[in-house]
C-alpha positions as CSV (number, residue, x, y, z in Angstrom):
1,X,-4.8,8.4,13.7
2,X,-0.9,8.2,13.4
3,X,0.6,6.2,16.1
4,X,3.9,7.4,17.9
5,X,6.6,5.6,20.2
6,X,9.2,7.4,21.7
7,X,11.6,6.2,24.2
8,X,11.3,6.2,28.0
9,X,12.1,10.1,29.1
10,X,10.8,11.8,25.8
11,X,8.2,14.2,25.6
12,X,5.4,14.3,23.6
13,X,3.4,17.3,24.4
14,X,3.7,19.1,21.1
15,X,1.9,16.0,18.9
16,X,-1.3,16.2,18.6
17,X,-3.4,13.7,16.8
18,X,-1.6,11.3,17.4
19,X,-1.2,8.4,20.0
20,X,1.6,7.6,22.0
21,X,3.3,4.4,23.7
22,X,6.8,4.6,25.9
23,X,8.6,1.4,25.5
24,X,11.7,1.3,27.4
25,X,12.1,-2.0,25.6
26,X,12.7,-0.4,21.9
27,X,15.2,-1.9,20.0
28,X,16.5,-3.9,22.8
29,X,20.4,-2.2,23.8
30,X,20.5,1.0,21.8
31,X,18.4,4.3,22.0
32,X,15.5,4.3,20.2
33,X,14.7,7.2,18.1
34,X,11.0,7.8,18.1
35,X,9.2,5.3,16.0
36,X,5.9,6.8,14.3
37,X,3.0,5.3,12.1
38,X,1.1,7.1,9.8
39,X,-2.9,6.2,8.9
40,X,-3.2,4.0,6.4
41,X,-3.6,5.5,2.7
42,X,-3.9,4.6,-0.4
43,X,-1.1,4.5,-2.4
44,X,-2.8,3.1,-6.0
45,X,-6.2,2.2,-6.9
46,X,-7.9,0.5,-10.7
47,X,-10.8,0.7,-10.9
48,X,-13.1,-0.3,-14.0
49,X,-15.9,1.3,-15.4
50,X,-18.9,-0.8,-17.7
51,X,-21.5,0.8,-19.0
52,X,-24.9,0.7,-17.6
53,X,-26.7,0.6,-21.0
54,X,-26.6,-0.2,-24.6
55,X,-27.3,3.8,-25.0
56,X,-24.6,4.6,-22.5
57,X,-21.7,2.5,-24.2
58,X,-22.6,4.4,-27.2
59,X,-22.4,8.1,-25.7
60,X,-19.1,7.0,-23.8
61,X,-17.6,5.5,-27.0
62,X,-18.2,8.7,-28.4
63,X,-17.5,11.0,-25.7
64,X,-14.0,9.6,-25.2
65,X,-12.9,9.7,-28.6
66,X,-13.9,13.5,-28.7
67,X,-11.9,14.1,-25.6
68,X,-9.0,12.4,-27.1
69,X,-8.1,14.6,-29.7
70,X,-7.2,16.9,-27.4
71,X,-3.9,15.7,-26.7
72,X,-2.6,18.3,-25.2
73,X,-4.9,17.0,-21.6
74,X,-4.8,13.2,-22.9
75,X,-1.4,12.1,-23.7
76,X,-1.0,9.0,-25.6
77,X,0.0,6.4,-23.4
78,X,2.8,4.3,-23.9
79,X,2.7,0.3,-25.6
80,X,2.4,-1.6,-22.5
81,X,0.0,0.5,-21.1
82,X,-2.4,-0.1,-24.5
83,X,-1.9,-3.6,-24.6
84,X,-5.5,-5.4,-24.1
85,X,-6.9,-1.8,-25.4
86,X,-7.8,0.5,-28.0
87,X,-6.8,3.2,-26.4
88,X,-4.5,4.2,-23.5
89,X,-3.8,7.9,-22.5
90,X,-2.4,10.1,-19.3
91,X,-4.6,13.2,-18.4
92,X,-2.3,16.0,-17.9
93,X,-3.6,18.2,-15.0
94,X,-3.0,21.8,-14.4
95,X,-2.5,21.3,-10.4
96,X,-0.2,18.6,-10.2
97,X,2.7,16.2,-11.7
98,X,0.9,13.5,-11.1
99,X,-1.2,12.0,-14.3
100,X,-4.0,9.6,-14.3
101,X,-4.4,6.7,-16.6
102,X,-7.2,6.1,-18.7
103,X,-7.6,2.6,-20.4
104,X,-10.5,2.2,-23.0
105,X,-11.7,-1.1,-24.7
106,X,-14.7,-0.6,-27.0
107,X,-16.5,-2.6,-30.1
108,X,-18.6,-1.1,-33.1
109,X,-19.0,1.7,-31.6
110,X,-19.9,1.2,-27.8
111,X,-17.4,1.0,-25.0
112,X,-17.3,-2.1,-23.1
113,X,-15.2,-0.5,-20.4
114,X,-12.7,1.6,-19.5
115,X,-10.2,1.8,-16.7
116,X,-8.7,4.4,-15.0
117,X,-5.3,4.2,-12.4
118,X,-4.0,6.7,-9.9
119,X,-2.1,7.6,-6.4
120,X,-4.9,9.4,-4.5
121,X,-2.1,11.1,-2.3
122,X,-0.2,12.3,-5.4
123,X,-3.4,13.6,-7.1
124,X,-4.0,16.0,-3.9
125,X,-7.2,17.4,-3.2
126,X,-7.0,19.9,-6.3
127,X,-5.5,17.6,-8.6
128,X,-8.3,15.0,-7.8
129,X,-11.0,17.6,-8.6
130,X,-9.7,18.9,-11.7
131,X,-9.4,15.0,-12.5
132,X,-13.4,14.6,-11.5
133,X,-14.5,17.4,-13.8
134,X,-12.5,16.0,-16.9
135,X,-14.7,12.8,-16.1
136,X,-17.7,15.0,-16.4
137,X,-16.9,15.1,-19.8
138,X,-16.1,11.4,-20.7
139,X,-19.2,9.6,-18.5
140,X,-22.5,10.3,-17.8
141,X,-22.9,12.4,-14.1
142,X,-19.4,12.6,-14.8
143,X,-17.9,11.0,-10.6
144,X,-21.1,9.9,-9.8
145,X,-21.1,7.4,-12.4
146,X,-18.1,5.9,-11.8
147,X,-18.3,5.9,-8.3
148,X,-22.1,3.7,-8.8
149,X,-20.7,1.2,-11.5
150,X,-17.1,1.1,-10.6
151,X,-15.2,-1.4,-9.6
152,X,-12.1,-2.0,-7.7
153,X,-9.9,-4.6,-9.6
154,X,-6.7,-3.4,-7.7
155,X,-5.9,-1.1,-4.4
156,X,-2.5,-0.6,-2.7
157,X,-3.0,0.2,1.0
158,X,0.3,1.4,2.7
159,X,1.4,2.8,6.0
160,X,4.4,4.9,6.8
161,X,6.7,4.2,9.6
162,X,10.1,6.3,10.8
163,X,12.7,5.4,13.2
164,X,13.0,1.5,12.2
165,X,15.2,-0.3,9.6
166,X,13.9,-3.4,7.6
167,X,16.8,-5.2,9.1
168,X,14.6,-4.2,12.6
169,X,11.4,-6.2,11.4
170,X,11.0,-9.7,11.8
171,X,7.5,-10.6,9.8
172,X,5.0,-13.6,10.1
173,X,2.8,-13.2,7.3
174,X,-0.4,-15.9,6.6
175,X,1.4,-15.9,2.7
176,X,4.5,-18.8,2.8
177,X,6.2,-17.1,0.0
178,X,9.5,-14.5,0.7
179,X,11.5,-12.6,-1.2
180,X,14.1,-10.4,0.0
181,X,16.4,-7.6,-1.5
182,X,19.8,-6.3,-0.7
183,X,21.3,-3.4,-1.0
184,X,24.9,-2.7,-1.3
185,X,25.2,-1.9,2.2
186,X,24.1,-5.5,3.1
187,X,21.0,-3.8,4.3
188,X,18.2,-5.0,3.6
189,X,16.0,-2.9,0.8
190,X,12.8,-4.6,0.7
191,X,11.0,-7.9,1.7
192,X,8.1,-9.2,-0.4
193,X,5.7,-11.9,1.3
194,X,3.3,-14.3,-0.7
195,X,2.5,-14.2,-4.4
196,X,2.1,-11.4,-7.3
197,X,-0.4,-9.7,-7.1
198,X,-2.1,-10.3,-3.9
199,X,1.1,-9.6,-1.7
200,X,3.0,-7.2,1.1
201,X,6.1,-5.1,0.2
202,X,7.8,-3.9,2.7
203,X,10.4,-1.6,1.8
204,X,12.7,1.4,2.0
205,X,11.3,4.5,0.4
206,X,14.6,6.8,1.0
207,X,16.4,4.1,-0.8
208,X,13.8,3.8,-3.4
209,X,14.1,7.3,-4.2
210,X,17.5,7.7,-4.4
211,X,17.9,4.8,-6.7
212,X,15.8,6.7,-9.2
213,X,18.2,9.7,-8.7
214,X,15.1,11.3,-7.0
215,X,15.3,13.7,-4.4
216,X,15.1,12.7,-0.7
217,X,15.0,14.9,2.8
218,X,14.2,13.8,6.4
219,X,14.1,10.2,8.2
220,X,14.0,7.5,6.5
221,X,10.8,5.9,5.8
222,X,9.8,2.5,5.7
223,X,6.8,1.6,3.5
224,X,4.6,-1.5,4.4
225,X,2.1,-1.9,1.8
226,X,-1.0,-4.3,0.9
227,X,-1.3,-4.9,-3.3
228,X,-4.9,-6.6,-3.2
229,X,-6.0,-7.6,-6.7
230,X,-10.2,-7.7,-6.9
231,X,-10.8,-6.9,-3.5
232,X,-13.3,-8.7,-2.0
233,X,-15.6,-5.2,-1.7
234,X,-15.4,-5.1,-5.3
235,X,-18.2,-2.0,-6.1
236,X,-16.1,1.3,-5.5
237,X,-19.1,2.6,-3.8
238,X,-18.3,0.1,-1.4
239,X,-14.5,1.0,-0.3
240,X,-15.3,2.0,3.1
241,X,-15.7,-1.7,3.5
242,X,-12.6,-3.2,2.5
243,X,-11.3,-5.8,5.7
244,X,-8.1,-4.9,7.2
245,X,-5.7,-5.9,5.1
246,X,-3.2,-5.6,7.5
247,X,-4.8,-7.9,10.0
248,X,-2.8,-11.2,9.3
249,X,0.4,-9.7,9.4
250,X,2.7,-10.1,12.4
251,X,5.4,-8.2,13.2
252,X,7.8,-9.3,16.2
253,X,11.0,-7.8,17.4
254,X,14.7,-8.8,16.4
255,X,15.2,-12.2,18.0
256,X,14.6,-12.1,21.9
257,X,16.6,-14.3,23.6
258,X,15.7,-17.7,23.7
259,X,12.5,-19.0,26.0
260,X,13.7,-21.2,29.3
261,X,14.1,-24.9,27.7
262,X,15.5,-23.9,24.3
263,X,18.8,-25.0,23.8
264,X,21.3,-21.7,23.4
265,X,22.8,-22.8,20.1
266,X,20.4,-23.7,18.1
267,X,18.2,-20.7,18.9
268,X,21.2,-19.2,17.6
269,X,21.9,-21.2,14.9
270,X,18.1,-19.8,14.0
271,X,19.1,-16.5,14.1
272,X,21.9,-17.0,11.5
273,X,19.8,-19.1,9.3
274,X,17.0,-15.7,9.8
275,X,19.8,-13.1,8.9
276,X,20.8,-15.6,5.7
277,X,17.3,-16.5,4.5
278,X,14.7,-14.4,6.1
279,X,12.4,-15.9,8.6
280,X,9.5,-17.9,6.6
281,X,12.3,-19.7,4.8
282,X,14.4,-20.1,8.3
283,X,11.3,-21.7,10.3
284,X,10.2,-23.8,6.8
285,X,13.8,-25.7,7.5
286,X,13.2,-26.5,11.3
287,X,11.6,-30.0,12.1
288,X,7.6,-29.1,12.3
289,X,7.6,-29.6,16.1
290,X,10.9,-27.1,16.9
291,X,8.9,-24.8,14.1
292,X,5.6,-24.4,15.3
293,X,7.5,-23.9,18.7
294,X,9.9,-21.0,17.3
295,X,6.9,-19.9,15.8
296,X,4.6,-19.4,18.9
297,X,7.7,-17.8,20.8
298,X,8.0,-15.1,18.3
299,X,4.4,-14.0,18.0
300,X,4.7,-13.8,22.1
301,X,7.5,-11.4,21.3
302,X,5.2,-8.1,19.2
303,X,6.5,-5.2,18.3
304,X,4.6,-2.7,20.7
305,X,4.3,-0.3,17.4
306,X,2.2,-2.6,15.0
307,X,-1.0,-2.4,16.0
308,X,-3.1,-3.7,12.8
309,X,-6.3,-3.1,14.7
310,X,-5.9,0.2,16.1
311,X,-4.2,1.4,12.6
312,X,-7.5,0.3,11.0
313,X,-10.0,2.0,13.6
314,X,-10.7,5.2,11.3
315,X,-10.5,3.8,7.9
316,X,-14.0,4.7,6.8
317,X,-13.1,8.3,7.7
318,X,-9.9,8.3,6.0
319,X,-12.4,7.0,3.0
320,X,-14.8,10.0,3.5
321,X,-12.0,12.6,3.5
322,X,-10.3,11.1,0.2
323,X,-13.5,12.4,-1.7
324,X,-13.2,8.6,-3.8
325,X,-16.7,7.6,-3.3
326,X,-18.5,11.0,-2.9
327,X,-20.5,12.0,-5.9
328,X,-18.2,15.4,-6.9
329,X,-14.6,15.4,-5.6
């Protein structure tokens, strides 16, 4: 469930689902609008689909290519999306904006896979149906089939949080490698930790939108999000099992004053080099002992909001009530 913090001498007796912390500490000297934390989701998902049979390839080969020529449901994809394939098209869908992928690679006749991409939350519940039934007509038991020989090559997991700033979040990732962008405000936009591919984003979605020109009402909304490349769950059928992919990531407040026995300017010297550079690339220019120290002393220091754990509690639910694995959307 969504986690809320609000600060001392707030109510919260309208929310409901919803658990609530008072931290008096919040964003130490100012008044803390209420921080919340939505329940994970899934913000993109691949997923691959081989054939079980010889027989099989064959009727999906030839299912697809019938289902293709009407392009007025399966628009032709564009060149980057068809490299690697024979095929690449978008399913138009009557209920929403949002439009699936569907990759297909085949040989004489017989597919030997094809691939499909999409935002589960975008889809909705209606669009996601109306998705399932075209299947029907590509696959074999149509949902079930993919949901029994799919696999996951990539998922995005993300959560939502209100009432903080990037400049707010200090990160200690497991990954060594950061990346961070600026925006012309000389706040910062969005941090990336550890390599393509299998990596956190953390960023601005307001600003995100707005960059595209795109619409934007209410907070603003920070986005922290998991890209795992072939999870190690792997079968679709499966996805209620994916580890917490938010379990090694560390979030600790804005730099607390320094710990009795730290000398004064260096911890602030620190805090420059952290405003410059980010904090992985601050602490890899620190001697190892002075780093391992600044280390420990921030990961005393959590942000009372991030609670990997806690956010992870109900993910098989939130798996059940997305429809992905059930046989029928």
């Amino acid at each position: 469930m969504p986690v809320k913090i609000v600060p001392k001498g707030a109510s919260n007796k309208k929310e409901t689902g919803s658990k609530t912390i008072l931290s008096p500490e919040l964003l130490e000297g100012k008044v803390a609008a209420p921080i919340t934390v939505s329940d994970p989701f899934i913000d993109k998902i691949s997923i691959v689909v081989k054939p079980a049979s010889e027989a099989e390839a064959v009727d999906i080969h030839n299912a697809l290519w019938v289902a293709f020529y009407d392009k007025g449901t399966f628009n032709k994809a564009g060149p980057e999306a068809s490299k690697g394939y024979q095929d690449a098209r978008f399913v138009h869908l009557d209920s929403t904006a949002a439009r699936p992928l569907i990759q297909y690679r085949g040989h004489n006749g017989k597919a030997e896979l094809i691939r499909l991409e999409f935002n589960p939350r975008k889809l909705g519940e209606d669009g996601f149906v109306e998705f399932g039934a075209y299947m029907d007509s590509v696959v074999p038991d149509g949902w079930e089939y993919v949901v029994t020989n799919g696999h996951v090559t990539r998922i995005d997991v993300a959560v939502d949080v209100t009432g903080v700033r990037i400049g707010d979040l200090l990160c200690l990732p497991k990954q060594g490698l950061t990346s961070t962008t600026w925006g012309v405000d000389g706040h910062a936009q969005t941090i990336h930790l550890g390599k393509k591919g299998n990596q956190t984003s953390i960023y601005n979605v307001k600003a995100k939108r707005l960059t595209k020109k795109q619409k934007w009402t209410g907070p603003t909304k920070i986005r922290i999000e998991r890209r795992l490349r072939n999870p190690e769950f792997h079968g679709l059928a499966d996805l209620a099992k994916l580890a917490n992919p938010f379990a090694g990531l560390v979030m600790t407040k804005p730099l607390p004053p320094p710990a009795p026995g730290m000398k004064t300017w260096e911890w602030a010297m620190f805090g420059d080099s952290v405003q410059v550079r980010g904090l992985t690339a601050a602490l890899a220019l620190l001697p190892k002992e002075r780093r391992l120290k600044y280390r420990a002393y921030l990961k005393s220091h959590p942000q009372p909001w991030w609670q990997p754990a806690d956010l992870w509690e109900h993910w098989q639910e939130i798996v059940e009530e997305s429809r992905l694995t059930a046989f029928k959307p």
